[in-house]
N, C-alpha and C positions, 0 to 999 in steps of 0.2 A: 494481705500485704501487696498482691499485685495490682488491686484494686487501688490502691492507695496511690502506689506508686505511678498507674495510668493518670488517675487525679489529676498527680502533679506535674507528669508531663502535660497536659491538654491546658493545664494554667500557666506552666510555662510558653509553649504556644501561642495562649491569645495574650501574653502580657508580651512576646517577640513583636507579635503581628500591632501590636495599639501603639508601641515605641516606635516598631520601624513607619506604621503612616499616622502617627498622631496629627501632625502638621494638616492631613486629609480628613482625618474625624473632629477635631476640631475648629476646622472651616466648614463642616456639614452643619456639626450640631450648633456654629453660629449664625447659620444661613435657617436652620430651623427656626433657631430663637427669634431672631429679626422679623421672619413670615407671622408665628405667632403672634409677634409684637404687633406687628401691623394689621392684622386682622381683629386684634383691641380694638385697637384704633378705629380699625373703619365701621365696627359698630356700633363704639358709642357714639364716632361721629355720624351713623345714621337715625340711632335711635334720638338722638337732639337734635337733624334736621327734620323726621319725620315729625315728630312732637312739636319742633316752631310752623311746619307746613301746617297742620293740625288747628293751631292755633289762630294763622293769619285765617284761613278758608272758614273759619267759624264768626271771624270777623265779617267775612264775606256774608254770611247764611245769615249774619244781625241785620245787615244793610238788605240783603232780601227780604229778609221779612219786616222792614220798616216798610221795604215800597212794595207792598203784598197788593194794596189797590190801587196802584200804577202799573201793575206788570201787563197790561193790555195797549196801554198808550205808548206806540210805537215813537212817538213824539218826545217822552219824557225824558229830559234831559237827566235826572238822578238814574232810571233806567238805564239809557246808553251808556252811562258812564260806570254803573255797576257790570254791565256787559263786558265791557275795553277793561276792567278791572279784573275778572273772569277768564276771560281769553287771553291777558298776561299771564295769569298766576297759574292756570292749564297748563297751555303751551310744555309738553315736553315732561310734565310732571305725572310718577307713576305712584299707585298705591291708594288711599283713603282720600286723601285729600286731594291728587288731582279727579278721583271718582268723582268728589262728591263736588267739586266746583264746575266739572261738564253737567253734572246734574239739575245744578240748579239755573247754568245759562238753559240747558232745554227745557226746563220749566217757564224760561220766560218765553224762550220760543214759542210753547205749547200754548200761552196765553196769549201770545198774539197770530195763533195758528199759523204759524211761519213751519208750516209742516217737515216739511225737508230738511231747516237747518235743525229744527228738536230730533228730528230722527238721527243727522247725522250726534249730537251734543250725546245723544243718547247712547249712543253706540260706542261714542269716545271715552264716554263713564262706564261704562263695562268693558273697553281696554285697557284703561287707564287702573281700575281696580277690579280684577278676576277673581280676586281669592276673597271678596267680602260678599256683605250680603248685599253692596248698592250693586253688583252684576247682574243676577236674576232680574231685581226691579228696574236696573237701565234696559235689559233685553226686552221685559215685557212693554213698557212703553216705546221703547223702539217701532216694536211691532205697531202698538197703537197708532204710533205717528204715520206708518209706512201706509197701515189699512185706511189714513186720512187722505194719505194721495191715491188710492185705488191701488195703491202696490199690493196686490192680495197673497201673490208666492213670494215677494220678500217676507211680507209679515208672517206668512206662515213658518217659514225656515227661522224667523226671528222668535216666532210663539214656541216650536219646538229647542230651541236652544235653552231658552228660559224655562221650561218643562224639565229639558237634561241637566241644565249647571248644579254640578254638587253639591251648592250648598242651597240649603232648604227654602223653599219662597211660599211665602201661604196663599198667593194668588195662584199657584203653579195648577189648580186644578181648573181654575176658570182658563189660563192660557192654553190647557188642552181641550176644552170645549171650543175655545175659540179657532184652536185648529181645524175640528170638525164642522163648526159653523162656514169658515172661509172656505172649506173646500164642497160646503155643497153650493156656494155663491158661487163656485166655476165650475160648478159641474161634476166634480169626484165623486159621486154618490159612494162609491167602492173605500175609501179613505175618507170619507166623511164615518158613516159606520164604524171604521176601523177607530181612526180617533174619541166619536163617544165610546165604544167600548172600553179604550184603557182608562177612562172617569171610572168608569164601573168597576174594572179591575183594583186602580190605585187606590180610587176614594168613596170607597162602595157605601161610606160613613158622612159624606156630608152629602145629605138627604135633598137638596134642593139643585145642586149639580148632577148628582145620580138619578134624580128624577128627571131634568131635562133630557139628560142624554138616553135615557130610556124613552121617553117619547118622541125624541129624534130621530132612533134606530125604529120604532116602530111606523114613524111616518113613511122611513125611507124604503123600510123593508116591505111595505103595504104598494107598491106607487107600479 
């Protein structure tokens, strides 16, 4: 019975406390609802900008691969124009789609060995889109471009990033060779070893990497 009787005190209490500020709880719980609402909102309206990004930038990657044997002539006026096309739709744009449109300007960079601007194009598709898989492959061609200009310790910091990024790259065992390579071109003999070894360690299974870097450590380790 006292049980009972507490019950109904503590109900009578929270139905004093919701009368005396209901005016307060029901300006919360429509401040809630409106936040809710809005955050509807702002996903479908991302999920239907990302999805029309998506679709213009595939637009883009058709018109690439029509001038696939023009991407060399720095002259080409459908080239230039897919470029200025490119570096509009970029500009400022994150996620899949502006990845994949810095990707394929440094692709045309790359073919006109305009080494600098693909490195930078490059780099800007693996800022642009972090959490996919065009990150790894923009970092490791970064590197590529960088080791075009004799940048050896940028490429290396760039070959190790694409080694570390989370999500999986099936080149990631050659850019760690290429680690070990670029640091005996300067002389690290000490971190040249270091880097074939973790081939051996990571990918001790594809036989034609673990073979080199074992005869890389053994040249090194002989000298």
């Amino acid at each position: 019975m006292q049980s009972s009787t507490g019950n109904e005190k503590k109900t009578d209490k929270i139905a004093d406390f919701v009368q005396k500020n209901r005016k307060a709880i029901f300006g919360i719980l429509g401040v809630i609802l409106v936040l809710f609402a809005g955050v509807i909102v702002y996903l479908s309206l991302d999920a239907y900008f990302q999805k029309k990004a998506i679709g213009e930038v595939e637009e883009l990657n058709a018109r690439f691969t029509d001038l696939r044997f023009e991407l060399e002539d720095d002259s080409s006026a459908d080239v230039n124009d897919l470029l200025d096309s490119l570096k509009a739709f970029a500009q400022g744009r994150k996620g899949f789609a502006g990845g994949r449109a810095w990707a394929l300007m440094a692709q045309i960079y790359g073919a006109r060995k305009e080494w600098s601007e693909a490195e930078n194009a490059w780099r800007a598709s693996a800022k642009a889109a972090p959490k996919t898989y065009l990150a790894p492959a923009a970092l490791f061609n970064a590197a590529v471009s960088a080791e075009e200009q004799g940048k050896l310790e940028q490429a290396i910091e760039l070959f190790e990033e694409c080694v570390s990024h989370p999500f999986d790259y099936p080149a990631a065992v050659r850019a760690q060779f290429s680690i070990g390579r670029l640091n005996e071109q300067l002389g690290n003999t000490t971190a040249a070893i270091e880097a074939y070894r973790v081939v051996l360690i990571r990918w001790p299974n594809i036989t034609v990497w673990a073979n080199l870097a074992h005869s890389r450590i053994a040249a090194l380790e002989s000298r």
